[in-house]
N, C-alpha and C positions, 0 to 999 in steps of 0.2 A: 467238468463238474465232478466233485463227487459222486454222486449219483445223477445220472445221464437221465434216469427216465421222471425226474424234474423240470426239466426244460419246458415240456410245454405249460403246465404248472406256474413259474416262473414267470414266460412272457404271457402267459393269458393274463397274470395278476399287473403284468407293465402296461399291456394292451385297457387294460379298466380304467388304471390310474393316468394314464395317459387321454384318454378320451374325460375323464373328470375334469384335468383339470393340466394342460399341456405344459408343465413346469420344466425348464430344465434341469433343475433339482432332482429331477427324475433320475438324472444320467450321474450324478453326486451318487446316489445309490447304489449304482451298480460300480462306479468306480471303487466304491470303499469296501465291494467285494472281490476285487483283482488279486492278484498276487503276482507281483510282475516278475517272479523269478521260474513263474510255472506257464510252461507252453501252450499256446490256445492246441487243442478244445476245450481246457481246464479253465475256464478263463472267470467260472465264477466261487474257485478254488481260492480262499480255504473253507466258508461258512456259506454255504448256500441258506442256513437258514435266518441268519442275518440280514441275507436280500431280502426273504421273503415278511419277515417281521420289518421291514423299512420300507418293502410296497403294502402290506397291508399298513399301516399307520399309516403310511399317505393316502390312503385308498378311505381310510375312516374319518380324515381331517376334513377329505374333500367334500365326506357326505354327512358334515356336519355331525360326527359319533365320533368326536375328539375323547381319549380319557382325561380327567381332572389335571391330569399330572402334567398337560402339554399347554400350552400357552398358545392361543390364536396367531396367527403374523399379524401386527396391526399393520395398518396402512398410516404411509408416513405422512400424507399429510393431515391425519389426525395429533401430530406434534406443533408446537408451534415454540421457536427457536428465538432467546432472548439476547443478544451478544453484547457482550460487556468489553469495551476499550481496555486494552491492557498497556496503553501510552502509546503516543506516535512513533511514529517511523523515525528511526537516529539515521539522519544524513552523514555525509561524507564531508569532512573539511578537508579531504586530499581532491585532487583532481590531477583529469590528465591534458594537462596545458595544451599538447603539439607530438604530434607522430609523425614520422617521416623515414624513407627508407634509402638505400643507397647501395651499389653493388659496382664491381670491381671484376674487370677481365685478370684471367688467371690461369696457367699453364699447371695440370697435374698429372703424376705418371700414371699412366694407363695402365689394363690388365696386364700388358707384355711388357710395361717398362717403357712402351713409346708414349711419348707426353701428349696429353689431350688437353683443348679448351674447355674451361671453368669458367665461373665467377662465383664470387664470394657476397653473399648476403649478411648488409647489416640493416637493423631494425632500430631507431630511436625514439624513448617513450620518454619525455619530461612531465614531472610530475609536481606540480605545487602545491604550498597549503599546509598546515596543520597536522602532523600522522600523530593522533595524541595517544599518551605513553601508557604501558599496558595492555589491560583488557578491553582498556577504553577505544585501542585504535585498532577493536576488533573490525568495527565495519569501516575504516579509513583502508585495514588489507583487504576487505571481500571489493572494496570498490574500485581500488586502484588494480585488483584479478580483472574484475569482469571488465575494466577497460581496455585493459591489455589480450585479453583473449581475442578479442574480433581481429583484429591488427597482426594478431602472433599466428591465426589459422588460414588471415586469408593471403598474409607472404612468406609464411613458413621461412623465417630467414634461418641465418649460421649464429648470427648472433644478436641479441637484444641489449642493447648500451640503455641502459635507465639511467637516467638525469635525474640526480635528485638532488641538484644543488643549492636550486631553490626550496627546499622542501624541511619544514622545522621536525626532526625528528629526535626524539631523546632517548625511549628503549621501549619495548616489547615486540615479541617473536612472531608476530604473526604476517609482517611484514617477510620472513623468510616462505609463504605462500606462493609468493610470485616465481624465487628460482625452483620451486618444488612442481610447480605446473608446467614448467618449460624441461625439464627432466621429465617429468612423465609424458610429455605430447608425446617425446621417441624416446622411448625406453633403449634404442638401438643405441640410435646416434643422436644423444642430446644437443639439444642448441644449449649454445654457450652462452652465458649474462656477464656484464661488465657493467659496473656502478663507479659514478661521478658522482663524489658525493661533495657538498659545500659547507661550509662555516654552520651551517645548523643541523647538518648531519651526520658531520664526520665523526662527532664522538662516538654518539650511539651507535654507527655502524659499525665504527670500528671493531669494537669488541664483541659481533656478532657475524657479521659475515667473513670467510673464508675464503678467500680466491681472489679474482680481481678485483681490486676499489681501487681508485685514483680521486686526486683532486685536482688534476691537470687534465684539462677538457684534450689536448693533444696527445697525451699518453694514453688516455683513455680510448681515442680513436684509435692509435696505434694497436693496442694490445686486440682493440678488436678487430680489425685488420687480421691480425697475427691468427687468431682462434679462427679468422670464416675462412683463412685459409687452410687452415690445420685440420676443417671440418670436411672442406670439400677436398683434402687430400684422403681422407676416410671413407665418406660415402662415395668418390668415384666421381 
């Protein structure tokens, strides 16, 4: 402290307000006299007398000798809360049809160059339905994420093949959600996505996604193939 011979001072007035009225607000108080760049014993360094103007006002609240200027804390349930509908819940016209996984033994070169056994993880999420265009197929991406997250965290695969062949889709970006979640699960070693896209998809993905898209369910498997083993040559 500034000046040491405060202290008793100080806690005599925390020892009052505390016996009034056991807040932990209390400890709000002395916090916001810290200065955490200055070493205890300083520790009520820089305004001691800040502390004591914040325990005597609590010290005056408690005994009912509030000044004008301070507002009582009401008690909450003297509110009573009117809640006004702001429109239902917008459902999902996408869905996730069928999930299923699949893995593949596989030889990779080890730390010293001698080959060790693998397998390569693939993850398949088909997805049908309506992804309507825009802004509008905001909640068609937040719903088609949260289905794929349970699926994507508890097989952590190499790669996730999305089926969206059945799936009417014409344009907005929020659909790019789903390879943005699977990049960030491993910021290291990302899993890799591969899209099947069909006759009501293919435009619109086209000119939005970057990487692999097939419309040949066998290339599609291929390439994924290709990626879980390309992934488990990386992570070892």
């Amino acid at each position: 402290m500034r000046d040491p011979d405060r202290i008793p001072e100080l806690c005599a007035l925390l020892e009052r307000a505390w016996r009034l009225d056991p807040d932990m607000r209390l400890g709000q108080l002395i916090v916001c006299a810290i200065c955490p760049s200055t070493p205890c014993p300083q520790i009520f360094h820089p305004e001691d007398s800040h502390t004591q103007r914040g325990l005597e006002h609590f010290i005056a609240r408690c005994e009912g000798k509030l000044p004008a200027a301070y507002a009582p804390r009401p008690d909450p349930d003297t509110f009573a809360l009117s809640w006004a509908e702001r429109g239902p819940a917008v459902e999902s016209t996408v869905r996730l049809e069928s999930a299923r996984e699949a893995q593949f033994d596989c030889t990779v070169p080890g730390p010293h160059g001698a080959p060790i056994a693998s397998a390569g993880h693939i993850l398949e999420l088909r997805y049908v339905g309506e992804y309507r265009p825009g802004s509008q197929g905001k909640p068609d991406a937040a719903a088609m994420r949260a289905a794929m997250l349970p699926h994507v965290l508890e097989t952590c695969p190499d790669v996730v093949l999305f089926d969206f062949s059945e799936l009417d889709y014409s344009w907005g970006d929020g659909i790019l959600g789903l390879l943005q979640t699977l990049a960030e699960l491993d910021r290291d070693e990302p899993m890799h996505a591969v899209v099947l896209a069909g006759e009501g998809s293919w435009r619109g993905l086209d000119g939005l996604l970057v990487g692999a898209m097939f419309r040949d369910r066998q290339h599609a498997v291929n390439e994924a193939k290709r990626l879980a083993y390309q992934r488990c040559v990386q992570v070892g």
